[in-house]
PDB file of N, CA, C and O in Angstrom:
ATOM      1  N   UNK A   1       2.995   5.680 -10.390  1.00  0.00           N
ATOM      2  CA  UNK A   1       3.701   6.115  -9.199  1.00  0.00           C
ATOM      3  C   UNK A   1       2.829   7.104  -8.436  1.00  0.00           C
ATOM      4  O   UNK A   1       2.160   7.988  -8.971  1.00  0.00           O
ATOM      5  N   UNK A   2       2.898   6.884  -7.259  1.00  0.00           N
ATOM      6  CA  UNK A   2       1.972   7.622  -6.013  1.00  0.00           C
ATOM      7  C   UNK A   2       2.289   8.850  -6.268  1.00  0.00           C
ATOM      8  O   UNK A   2       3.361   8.379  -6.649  1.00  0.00           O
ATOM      9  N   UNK A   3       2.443  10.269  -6.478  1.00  0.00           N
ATOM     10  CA  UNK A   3       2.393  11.420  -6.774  1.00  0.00           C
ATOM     11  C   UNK A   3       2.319  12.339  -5.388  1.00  0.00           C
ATOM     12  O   UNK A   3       2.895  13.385  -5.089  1.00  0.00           O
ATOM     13  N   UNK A   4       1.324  11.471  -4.637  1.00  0.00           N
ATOM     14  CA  UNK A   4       0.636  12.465  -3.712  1.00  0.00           C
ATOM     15  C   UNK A   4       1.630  13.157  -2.278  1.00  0.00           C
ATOM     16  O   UNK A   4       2.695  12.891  -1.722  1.00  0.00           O
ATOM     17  N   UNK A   5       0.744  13.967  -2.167  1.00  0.00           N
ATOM     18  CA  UNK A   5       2.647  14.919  -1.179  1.00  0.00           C
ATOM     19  C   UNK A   5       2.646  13.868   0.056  1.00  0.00           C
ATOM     20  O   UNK A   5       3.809  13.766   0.446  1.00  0.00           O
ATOM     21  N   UNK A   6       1.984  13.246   0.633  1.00  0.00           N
ATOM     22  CA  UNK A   6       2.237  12.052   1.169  1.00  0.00           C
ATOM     23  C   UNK A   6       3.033  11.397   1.138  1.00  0.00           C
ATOM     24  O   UNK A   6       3.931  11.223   1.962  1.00  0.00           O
ATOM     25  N   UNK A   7       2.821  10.869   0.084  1.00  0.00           N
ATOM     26  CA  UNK A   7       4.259   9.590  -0.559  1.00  0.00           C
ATOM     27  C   UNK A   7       5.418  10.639  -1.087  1.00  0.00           C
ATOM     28  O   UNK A   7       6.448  10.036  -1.389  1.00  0.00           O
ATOM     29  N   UNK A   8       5.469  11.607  -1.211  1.00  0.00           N
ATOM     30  CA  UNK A   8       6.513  12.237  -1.137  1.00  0.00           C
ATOM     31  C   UNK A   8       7.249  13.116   0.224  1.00  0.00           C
ATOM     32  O   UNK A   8       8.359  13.643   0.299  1.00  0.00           O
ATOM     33  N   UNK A   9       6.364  13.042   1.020  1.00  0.00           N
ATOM     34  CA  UNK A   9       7.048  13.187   2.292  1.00  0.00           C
ATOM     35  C   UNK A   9       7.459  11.912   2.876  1.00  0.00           C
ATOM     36  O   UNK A   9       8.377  11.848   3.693  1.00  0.00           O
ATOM     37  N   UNK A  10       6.804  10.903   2.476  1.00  0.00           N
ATOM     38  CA  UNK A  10       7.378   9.448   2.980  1.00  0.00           C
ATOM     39  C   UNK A  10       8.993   9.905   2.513  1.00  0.00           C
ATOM     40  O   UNK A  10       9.911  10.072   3.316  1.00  0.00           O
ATOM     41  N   UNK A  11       9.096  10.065   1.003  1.00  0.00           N
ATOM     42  CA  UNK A  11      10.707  10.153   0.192  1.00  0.00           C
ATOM     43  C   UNK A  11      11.350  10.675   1.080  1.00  0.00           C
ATOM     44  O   UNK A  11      12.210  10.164   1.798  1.00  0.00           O
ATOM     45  N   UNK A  12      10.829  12.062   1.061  1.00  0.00           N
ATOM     46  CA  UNK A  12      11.809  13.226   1.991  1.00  0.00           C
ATOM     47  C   UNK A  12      12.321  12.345   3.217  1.00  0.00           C
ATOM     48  O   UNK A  12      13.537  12.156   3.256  1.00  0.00           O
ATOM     49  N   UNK A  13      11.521  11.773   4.243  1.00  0.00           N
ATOM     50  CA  UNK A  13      11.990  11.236   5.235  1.00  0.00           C
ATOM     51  C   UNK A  13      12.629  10.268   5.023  1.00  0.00           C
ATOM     52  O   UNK A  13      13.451  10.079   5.919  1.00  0.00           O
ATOM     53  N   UNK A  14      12.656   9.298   3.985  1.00  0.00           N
ATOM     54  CA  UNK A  14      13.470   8.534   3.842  1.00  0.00           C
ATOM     55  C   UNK A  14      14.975   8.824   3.348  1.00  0.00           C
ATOM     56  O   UNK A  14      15.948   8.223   3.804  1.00  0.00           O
ATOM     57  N   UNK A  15      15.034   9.692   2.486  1.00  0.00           N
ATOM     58  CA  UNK A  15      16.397  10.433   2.006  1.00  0.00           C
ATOM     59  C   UNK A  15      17.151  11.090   3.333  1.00  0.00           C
ATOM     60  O   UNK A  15      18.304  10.998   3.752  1.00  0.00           O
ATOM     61  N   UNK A  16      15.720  11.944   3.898  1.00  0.00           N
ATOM     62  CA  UNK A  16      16.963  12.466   5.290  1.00  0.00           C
ATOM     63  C   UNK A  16      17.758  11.338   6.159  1.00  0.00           C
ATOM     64  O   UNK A  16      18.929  11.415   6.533  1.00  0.00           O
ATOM     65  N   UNK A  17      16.971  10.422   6.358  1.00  0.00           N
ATOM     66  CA  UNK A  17      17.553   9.287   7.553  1.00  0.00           C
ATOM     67  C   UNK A  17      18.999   8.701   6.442  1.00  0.00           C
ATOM     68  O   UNK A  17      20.144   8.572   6.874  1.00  0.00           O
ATOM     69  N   UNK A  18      18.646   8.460   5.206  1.00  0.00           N
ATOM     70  CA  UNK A  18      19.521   7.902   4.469  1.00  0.00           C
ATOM     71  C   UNK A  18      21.054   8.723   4.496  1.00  0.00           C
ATOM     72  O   UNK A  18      22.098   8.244   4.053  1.00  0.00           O
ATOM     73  N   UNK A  19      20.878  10.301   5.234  1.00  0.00           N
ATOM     74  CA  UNK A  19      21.935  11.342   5.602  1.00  0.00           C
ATOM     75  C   UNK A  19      21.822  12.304   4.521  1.00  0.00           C
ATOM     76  O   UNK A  19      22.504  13.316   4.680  1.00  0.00           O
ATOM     77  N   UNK A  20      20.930  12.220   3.157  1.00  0.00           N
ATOM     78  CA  UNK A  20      21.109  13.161   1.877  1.00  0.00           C
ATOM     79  C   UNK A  20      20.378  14.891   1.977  1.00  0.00           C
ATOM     80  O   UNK A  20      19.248  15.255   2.305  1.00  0.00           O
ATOM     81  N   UNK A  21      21.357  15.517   1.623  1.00  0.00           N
ATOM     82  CA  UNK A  21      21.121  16.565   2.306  1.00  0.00           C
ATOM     83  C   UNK A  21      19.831  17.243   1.296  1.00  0.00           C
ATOM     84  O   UNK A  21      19.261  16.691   0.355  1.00  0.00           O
ATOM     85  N   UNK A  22      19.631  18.483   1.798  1.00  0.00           N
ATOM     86  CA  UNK A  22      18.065  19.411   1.178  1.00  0.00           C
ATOM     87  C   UNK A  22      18.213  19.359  -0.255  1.00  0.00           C
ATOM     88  O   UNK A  22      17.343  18.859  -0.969  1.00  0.00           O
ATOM     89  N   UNK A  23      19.430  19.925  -0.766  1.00  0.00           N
ATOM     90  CA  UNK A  23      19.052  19.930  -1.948  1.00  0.00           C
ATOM     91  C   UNK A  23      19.570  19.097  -3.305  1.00  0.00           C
ATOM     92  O   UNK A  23      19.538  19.334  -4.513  1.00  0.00           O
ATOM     93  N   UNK A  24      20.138  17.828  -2.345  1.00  0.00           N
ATOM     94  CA  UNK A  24      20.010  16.643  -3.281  1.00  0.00           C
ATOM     95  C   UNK A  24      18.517  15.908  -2.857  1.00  0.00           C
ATOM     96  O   UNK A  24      18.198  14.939  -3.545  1.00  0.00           O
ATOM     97  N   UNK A  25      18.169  16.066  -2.444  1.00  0.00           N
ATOM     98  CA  UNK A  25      16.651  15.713  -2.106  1.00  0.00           C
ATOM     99  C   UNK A  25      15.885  16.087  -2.772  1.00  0.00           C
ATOM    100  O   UNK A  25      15.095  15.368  -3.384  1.00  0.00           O
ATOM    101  N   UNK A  26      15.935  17.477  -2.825  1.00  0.00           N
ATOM    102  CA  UNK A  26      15.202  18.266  -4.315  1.00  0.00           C
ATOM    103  C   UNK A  26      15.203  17.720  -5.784  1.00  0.00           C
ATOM    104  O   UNK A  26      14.242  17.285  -6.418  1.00  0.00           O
ATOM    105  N   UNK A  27      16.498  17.845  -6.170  1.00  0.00           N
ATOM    106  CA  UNK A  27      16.547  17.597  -7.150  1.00  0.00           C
ATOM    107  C   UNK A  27      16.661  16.124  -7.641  1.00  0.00           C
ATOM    108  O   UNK A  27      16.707  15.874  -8.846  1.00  0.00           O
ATOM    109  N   UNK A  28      16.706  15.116  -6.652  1.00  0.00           N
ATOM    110  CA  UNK A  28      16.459  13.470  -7.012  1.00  0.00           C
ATOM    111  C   UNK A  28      15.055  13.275  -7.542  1.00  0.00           C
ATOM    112  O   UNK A  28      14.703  12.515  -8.444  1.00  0.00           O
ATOM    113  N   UNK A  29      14.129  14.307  -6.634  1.00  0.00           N
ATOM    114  CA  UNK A  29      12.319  14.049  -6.540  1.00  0.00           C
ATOM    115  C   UNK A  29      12.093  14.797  -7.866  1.00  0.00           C
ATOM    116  O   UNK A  29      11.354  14.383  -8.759  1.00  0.00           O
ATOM    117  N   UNK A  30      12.935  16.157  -7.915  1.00  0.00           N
ATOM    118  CA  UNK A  30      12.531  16.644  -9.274  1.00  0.00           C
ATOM    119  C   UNK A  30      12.681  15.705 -10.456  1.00  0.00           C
ATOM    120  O   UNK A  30      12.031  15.812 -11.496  1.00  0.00           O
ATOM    121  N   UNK A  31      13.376  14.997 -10.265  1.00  0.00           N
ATOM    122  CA  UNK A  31      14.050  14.082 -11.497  1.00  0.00           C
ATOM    123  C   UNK A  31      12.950  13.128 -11.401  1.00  0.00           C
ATOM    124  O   UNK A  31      12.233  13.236 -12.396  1.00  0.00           O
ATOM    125  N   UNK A  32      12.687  12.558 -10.881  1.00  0.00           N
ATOM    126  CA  UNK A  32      11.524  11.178 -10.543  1.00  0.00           C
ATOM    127  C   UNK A  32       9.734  11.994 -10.949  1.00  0.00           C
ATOM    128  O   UNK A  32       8.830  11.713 -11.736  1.00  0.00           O
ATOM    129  N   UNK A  33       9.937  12.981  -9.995  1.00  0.00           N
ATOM    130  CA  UNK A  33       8.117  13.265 -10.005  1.00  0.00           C
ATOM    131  C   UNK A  33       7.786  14.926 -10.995  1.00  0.00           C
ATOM    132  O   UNK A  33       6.729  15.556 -11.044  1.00  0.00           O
ATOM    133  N   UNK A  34       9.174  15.256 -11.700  1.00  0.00           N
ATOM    134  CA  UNK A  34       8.911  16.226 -12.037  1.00  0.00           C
ATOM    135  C   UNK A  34       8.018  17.385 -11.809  1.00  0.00           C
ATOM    136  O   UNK A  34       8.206  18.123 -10.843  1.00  0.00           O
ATOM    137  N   UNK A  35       6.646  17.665 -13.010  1.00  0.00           N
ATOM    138  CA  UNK A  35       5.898  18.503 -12.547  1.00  0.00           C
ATOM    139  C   UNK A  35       4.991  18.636 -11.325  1.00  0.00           C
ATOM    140  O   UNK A  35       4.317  19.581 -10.915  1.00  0.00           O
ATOM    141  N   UNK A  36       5.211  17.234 -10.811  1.00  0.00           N
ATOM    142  CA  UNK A  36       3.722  16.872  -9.692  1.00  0.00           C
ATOM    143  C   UNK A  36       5.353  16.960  -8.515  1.00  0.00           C
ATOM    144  O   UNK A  36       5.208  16.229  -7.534  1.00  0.00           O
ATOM    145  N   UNK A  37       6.214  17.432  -8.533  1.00  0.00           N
ATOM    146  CA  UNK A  37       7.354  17.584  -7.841  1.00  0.00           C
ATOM    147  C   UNK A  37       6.584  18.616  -6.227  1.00  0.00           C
ATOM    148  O   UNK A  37       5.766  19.526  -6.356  1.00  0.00           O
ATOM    149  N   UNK A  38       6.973  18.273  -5.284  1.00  0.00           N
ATOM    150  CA  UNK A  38       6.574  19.236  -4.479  1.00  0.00           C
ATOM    151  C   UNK A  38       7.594  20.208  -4.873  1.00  0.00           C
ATOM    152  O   UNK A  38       8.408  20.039  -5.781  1.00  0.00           O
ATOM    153  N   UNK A  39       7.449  21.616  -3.847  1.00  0.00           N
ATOM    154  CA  UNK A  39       7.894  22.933  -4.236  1.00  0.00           C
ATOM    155  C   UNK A  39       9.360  22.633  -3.399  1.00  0.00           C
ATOM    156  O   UNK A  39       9.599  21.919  -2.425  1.00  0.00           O
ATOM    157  N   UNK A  40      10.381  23.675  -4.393  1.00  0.00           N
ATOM    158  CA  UNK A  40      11.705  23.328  -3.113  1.00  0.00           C
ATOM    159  C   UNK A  40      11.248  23.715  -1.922  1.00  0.00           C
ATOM    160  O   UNK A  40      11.161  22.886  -1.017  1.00  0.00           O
ATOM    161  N   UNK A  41      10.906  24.952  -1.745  1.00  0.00           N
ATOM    162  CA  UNK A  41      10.906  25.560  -0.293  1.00  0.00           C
ATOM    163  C   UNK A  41      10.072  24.640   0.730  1.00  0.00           C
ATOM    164  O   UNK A  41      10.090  24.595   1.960  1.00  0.00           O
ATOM    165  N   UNK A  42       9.348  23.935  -0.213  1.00  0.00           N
ATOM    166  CA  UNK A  42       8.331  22.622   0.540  1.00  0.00           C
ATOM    167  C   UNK A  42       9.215  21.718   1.281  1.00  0.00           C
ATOM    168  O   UNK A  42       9.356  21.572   2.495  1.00  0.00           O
ATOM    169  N   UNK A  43       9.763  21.163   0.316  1.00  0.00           N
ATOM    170  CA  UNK A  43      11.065  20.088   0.200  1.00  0.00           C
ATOM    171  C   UNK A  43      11.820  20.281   1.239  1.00  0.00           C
ATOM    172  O   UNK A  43      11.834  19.389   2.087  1.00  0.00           O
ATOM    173  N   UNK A  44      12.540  21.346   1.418  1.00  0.00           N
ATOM    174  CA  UNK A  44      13.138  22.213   2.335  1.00  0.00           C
ATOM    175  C   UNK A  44      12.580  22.283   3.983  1.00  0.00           C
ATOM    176  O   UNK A  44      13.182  21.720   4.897  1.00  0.00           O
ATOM    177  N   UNK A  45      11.330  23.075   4.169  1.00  0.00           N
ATOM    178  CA  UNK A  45      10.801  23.099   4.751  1.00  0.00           C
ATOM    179  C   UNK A  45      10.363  21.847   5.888  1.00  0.00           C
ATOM    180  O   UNK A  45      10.327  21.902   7.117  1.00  0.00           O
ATOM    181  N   UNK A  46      10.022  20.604   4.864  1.00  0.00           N
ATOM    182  CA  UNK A  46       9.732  18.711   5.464  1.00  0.00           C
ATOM    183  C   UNK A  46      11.357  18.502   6.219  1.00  0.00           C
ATOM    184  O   UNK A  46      11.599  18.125   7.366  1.00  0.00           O
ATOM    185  N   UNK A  47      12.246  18.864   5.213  1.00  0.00           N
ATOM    186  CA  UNK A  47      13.366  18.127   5.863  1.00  0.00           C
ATOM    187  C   UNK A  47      13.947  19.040   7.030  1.00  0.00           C
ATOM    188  O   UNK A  47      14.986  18.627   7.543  1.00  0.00           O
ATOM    189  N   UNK A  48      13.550  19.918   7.388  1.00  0.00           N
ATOM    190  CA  UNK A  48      13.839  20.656   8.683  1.00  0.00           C
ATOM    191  C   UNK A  48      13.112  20.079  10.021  1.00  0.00           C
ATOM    192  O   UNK A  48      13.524  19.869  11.162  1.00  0.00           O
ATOM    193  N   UNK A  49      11.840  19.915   9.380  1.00  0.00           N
ATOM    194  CA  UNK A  49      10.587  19.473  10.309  1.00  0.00           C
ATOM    195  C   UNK A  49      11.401  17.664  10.697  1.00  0.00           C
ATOM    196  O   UNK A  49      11.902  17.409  11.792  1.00  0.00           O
ATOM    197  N   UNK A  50      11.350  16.822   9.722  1.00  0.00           N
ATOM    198  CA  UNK A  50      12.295  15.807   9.764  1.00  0.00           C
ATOM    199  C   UNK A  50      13.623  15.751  11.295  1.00  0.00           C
ATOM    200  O   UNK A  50      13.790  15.062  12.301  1.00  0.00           O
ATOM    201  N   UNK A  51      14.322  16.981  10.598  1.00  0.00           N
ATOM    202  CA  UNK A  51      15.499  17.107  11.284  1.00  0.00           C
ATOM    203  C   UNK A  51      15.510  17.145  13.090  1.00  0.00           C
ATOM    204  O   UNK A  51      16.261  16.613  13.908  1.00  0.00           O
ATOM    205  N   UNK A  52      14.281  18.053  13.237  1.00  0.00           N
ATOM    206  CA  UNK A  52      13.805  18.622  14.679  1.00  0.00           C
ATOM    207  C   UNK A  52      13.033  17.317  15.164  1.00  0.00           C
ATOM    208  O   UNK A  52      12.633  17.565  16.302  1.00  0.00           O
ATOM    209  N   UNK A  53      12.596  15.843  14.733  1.00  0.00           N
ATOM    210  CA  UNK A  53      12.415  14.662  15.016  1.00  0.00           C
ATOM    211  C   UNK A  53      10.944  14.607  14.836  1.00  0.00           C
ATOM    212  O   UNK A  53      10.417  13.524  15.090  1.00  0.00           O
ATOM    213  N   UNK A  54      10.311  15.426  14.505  1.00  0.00           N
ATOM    214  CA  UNK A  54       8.909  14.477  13.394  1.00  0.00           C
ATOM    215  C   UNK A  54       8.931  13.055  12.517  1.00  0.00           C
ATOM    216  O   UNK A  54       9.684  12.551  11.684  1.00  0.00           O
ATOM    217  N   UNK A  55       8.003  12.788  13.005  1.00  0.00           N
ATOM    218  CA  UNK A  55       8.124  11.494  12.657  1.00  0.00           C
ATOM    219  C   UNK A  55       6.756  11.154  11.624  1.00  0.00           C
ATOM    220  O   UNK A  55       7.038  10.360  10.727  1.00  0.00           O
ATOM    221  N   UNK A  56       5.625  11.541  11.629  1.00  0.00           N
ATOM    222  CA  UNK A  56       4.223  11.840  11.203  1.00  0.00           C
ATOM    223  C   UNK A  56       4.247  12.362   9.214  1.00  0.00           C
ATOM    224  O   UNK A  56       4.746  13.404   8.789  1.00  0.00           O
ATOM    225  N   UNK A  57       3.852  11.736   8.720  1.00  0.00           N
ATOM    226  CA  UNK A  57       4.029  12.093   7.327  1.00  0.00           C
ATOM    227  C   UNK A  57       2.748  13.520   6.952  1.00  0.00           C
ATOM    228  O   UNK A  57       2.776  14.629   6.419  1.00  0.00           O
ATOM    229  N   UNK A  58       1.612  12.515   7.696  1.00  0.00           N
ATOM    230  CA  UNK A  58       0.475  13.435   7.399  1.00  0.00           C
ATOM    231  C   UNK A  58       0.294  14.582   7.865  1.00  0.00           C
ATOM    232  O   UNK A  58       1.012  14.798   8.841  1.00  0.00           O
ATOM    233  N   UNK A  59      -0.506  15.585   7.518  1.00  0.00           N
ATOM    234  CA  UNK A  59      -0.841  16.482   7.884  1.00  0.00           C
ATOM    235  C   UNK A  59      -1.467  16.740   9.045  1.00  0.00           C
ATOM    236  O   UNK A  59      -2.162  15.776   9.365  1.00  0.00           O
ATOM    237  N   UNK A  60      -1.541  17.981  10.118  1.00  0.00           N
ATOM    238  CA  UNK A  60      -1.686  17.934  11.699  1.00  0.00           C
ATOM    239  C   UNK A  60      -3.142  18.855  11.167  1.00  0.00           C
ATOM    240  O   UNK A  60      -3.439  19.614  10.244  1.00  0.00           O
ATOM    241  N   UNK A  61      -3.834  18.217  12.444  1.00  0.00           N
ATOM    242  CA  UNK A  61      -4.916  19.188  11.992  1.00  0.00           C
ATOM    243  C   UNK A  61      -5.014  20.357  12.384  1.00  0.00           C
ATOM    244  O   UNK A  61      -4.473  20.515  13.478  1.00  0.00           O
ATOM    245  N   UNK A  62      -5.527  21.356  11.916  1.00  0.00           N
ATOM    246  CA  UNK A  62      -5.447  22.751  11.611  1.00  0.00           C
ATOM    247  C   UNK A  62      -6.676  23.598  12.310  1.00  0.00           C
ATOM    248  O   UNK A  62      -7.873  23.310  12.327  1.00  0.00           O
ATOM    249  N   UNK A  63      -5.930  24.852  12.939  1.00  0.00           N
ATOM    250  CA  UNK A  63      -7.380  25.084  13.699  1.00  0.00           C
ATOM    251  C   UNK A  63      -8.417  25.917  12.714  1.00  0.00           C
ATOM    252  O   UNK A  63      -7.979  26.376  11.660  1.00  0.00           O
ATOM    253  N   UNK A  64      -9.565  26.069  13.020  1.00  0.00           N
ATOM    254  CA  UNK A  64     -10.337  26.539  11.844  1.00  0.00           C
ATOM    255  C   UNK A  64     -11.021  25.841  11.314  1.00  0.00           C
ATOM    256  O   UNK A  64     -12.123  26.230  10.926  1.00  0.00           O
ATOM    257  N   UNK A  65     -10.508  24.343  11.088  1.00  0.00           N
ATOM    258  CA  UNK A  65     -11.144  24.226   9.776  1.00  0.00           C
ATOM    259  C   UNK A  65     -12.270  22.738  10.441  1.00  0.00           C
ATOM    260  O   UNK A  65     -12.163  21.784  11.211  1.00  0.00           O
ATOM    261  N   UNK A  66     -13.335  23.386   9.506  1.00  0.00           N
ATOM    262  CA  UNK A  66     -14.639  22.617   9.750  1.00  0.00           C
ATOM    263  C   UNK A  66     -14.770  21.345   9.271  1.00  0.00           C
ATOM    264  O   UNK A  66     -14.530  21.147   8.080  1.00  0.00           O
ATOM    265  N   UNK A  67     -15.159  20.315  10.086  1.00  0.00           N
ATOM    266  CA  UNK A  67     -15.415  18.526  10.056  1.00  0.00           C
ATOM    267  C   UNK A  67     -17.056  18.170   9.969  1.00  0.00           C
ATOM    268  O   UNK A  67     -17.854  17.943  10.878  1.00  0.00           O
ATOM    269  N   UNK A  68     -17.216  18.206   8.707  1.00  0.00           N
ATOM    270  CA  UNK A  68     -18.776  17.536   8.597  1.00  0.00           C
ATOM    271  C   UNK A  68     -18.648  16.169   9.402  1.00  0.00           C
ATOM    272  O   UNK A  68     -17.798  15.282   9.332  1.00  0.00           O
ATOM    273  N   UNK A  69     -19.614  16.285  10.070  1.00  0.00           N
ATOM    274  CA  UNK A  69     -20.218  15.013  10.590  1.00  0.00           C
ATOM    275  C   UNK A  69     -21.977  14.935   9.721  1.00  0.00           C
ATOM    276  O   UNK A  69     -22.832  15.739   9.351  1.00  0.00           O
ATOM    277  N   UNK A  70     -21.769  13.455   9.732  1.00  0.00           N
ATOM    278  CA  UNK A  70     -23.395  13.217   8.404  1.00  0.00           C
ATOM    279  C   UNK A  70     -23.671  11.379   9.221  1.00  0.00           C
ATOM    280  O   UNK A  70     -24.204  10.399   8.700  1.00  0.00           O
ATOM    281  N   UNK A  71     -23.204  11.491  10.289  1.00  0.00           N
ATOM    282  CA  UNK A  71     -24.259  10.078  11.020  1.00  0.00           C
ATOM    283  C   UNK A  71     -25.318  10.746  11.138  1.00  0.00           C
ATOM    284  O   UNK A  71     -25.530  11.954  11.037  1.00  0.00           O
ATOM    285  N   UNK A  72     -26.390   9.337  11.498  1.00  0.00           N
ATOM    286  CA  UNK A  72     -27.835   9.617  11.716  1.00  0.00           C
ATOM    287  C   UNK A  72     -27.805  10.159  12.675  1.00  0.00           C
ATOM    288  O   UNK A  72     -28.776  10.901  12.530  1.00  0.00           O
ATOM    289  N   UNK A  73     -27.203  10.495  14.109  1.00  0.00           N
ATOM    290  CA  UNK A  73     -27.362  11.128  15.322  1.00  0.00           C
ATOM    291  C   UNK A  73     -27.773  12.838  15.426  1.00  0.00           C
ATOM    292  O   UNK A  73     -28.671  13.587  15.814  1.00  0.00           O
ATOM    293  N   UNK A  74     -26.612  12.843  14.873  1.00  0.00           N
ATOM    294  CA  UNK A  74     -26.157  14.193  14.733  1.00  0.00           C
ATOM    295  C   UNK A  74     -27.180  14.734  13.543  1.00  0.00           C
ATOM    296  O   UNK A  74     -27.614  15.795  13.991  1.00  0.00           O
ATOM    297  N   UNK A  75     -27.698  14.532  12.397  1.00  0.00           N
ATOM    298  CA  UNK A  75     -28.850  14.544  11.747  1.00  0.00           C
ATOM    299  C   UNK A  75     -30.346  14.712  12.228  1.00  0.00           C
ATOM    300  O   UNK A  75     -31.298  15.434  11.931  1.00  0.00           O
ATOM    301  N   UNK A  76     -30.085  13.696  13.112  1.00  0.00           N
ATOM    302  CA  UNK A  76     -31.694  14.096  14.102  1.00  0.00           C
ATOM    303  C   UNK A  76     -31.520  15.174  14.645  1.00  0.00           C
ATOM    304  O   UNK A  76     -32.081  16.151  14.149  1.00  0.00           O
ATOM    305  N   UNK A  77     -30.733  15.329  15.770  1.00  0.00           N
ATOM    306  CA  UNK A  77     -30.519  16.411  16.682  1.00  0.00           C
ATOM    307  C   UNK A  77     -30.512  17.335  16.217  1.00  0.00           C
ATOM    308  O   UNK A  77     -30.748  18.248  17.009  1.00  0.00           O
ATOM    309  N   UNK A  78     -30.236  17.836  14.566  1.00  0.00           N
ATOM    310  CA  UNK A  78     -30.384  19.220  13.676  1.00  0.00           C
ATOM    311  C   UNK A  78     -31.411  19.524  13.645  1.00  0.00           C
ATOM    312  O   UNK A  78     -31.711  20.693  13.889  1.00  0.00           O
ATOM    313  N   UNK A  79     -32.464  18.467  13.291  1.00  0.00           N
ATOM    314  CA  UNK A  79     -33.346  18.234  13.024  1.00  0.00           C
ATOM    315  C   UNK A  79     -34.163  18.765  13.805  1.00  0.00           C
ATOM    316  O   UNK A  79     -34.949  19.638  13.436  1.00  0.00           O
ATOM    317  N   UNK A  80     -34.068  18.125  15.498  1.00  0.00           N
ATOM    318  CA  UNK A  80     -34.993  17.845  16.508  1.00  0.00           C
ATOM    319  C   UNK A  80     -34.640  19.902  16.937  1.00  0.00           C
ATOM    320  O   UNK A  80     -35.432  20.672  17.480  1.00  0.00           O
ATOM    321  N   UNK A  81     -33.371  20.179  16.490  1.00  0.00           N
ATOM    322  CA  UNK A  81     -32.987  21.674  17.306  1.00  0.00           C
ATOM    323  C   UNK A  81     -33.799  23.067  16.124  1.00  0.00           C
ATOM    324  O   UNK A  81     -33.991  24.259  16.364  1.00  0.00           O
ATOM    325  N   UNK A  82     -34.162  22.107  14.648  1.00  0.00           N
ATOM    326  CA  UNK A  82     -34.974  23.027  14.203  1.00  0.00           C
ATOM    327  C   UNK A  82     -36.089  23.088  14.348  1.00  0.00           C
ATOM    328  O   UNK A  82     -36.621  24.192  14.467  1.00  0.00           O
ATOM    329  N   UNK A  83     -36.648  22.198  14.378  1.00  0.00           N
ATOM    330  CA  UNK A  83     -38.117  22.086  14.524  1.00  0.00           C
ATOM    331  C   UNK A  83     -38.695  22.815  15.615  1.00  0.00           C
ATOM    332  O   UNK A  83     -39.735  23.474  15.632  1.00  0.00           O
ATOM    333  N   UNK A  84     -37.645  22.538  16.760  1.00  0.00           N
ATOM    334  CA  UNK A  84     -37.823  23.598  17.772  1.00  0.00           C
ATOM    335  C   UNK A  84     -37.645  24.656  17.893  1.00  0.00           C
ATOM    336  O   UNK A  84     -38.160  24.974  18.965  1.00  0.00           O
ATOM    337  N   UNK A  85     -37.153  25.577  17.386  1.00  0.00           N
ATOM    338  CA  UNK A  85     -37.171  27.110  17.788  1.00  0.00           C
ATOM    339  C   UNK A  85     -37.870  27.641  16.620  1.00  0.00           C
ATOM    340  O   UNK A  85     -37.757  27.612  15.395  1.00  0.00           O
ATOM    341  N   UNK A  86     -38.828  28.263  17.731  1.00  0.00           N
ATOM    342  CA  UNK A  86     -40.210  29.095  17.420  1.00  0.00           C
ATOM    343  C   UNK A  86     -39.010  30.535  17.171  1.00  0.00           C
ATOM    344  O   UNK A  86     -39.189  31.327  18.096  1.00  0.00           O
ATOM    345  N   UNK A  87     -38.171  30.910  16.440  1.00  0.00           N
ATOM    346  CA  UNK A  87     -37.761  32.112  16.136  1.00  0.00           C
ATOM    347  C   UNK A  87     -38.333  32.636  14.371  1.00  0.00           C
ATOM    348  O   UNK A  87     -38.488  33.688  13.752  1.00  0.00           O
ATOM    349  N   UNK A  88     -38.501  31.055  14.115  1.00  0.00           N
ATOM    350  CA  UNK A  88     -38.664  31.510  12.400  1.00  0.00           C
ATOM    351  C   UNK A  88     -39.894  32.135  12.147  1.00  0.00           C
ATOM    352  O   UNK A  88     -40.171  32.515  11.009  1.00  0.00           O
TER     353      UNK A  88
END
């Protein structure tokens, strides 16, 4: 069984539409995924987001956080921008 908070936010959204409220939601997933269980306040938290009409399982991206890029383009151009500066 899929574990991942993914497929368990798939659940969550499916239980809310199904009308089941927060914390029979909790404790159905606790029963099924036990320790790999997301957190209540998690649980909680999805089905609010749910409620206010999210529709998106995955995660939104986040500001901050850094996206390696590793094509050949972008590789040269590191490349071509070190070679060039006479600072070293």
């Amino acid at each position: 069984m899929d574990s991942s908070r993914t497929a368990q936010r798939a659940v969550i959204q499916f239980l809310r539409a199904e009308g089941e409220h927060d914390s029979q939601i909790y404790r159905r997933m606790k029963e099924v995924y036990g320790e790999q269980c997301l957190a209540r306040c998690t649980i909680f938290r999805w089905c609010r987001r749910y409620e206010a009409g999210r529709v998106n399982i995955k995660d939104l991206p986040r500001l901050g956080l850094a996206h390696a890029v590793t094509n050949s383009a972008t590789i040269s151009a590191v490349d071509t921008a070190e070679s060039s500066d006479h600072h070293t």
